[in-house]
N, C-alpha and C positions, 0 to 999 in steps of 0.2 A: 912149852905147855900151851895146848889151845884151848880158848875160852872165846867166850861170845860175852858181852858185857852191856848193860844199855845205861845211861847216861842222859838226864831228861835237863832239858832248859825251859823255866817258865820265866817270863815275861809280864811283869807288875808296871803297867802307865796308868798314872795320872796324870789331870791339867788340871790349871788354875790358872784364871786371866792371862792365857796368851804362853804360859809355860808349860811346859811339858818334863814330868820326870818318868825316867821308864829302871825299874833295877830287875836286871837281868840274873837268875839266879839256876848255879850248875847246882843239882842231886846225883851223888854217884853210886849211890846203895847203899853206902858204909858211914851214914852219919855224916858224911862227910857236905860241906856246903861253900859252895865262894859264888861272890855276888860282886856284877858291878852295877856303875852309875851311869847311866848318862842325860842329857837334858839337850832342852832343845826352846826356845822361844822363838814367838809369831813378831817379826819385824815389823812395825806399824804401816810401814807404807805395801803390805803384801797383804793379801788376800788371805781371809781365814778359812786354812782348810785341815780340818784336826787331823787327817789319815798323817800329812806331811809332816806334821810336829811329831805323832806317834814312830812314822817313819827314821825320825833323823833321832832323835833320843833315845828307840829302841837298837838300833846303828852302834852308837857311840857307845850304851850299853854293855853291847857282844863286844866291841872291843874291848873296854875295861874289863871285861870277864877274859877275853884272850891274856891280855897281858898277866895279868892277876894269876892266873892256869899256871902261861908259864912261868914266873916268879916263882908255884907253890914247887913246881919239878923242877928247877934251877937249887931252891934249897934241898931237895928231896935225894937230887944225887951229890950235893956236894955233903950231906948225913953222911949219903952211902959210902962214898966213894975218900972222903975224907980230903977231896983238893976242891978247889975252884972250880967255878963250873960257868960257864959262858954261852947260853942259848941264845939266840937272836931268831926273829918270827921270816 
């Protein structure tokens, strides 16, 4: 079956004294929603530059949304498919 499909990622940062939180959150059309975390803090002895905090928490983020992904299709085929299922990124 071919299909075209679109899949949108927004990206929610805030800060607050020197922290940074960003959650990364997938929409796939069908209700459907996974979201991760990431953070990031301004080292005192470094220079404050917010783009770099938004940088490294929005980062860490997409990953915890990667891993999270594949987790939900890790269980998705072992539903289907009724054995174990073992994806690695």
């Amino acid at each position: 079956m071919d299909a075209t499909k679109n899949w949108t990622v927004t990206i929610e940062i805030s800060e607050h004294d020197g922290h940074t939180r960003a959650v990364a959150k997938l929409h796939t059309g069908k209700n459907d929603e996974i979201a991760g975390l990431g953070f990031a803090r301004l080292n005192p002895v470094d220079k404050d530059v917010p783009d770099i905090g938004d940088e490294i928490a929005a980062a860490r983020a997409l990953s915890d949304l990667s891993r999270r992904l594949l987790g939900t299709a890790t269980d998705d085929i072992e539903q289907n498919s009724g054995a174990p299922a073992h994806l690695v990124m």
